[in-house]
C-alpha positions in Angstrom: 35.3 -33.6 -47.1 36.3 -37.4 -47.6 38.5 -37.8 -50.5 36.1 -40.5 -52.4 36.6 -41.1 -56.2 33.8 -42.2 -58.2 35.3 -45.9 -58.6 35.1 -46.5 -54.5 31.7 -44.7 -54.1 30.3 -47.2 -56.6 31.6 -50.4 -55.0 30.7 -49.5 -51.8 27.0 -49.2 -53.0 27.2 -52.4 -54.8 28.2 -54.0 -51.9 25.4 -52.1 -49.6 23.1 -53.8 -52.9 24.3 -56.5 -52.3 23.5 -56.8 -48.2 20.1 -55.6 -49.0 19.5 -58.8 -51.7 20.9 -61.1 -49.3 17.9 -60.1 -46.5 15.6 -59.6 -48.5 15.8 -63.1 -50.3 16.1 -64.3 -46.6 13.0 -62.4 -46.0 11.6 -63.6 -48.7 12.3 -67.2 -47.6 10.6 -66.4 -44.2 14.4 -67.7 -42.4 14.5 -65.8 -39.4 17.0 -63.3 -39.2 18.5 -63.4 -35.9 20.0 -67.3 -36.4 23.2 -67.0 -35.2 23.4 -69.4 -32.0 23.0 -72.5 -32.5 19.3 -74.2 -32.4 18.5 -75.4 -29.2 18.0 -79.4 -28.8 14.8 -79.5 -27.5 13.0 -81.3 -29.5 11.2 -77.8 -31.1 9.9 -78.7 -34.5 9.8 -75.4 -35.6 12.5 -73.0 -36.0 11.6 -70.0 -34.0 12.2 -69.7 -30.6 8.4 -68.4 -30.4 7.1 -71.7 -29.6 8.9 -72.1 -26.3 9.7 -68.3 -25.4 6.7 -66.5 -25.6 7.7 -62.7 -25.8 6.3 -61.2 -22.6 2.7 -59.4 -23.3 1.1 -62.0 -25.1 -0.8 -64.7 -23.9 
């Protein structure tokens, strides 16, 4: 059994809150939530990588 107080159980869910607000207002915002490299130069007005990567199966 893991020797958690009360006091550390509690932080660790506010901070597991507090992960979930931050997607969910990126969600919310419709920012894409893989945006960790760096955008391409390639003149792509949109954000998403959709426009000039098509996901294979759709045509």
């Amino acid at each position: 059994m893991l020797g958690l107080d009360s006091e550390s159980t509690e932080q660790a869910g506010r901070c597991a809150g507090q992960l979930l607000e931050y997607f969910e207002r990126r969600l919310a915002y419709g920012a894409p939530t893989v945006e960790l490299s760096p955008r391409k130069p390639d003149g792509a007005s949109s954000g998403t990588n959709e426009v000039s990567e098509p996901s294979p199966g759709v045509t």
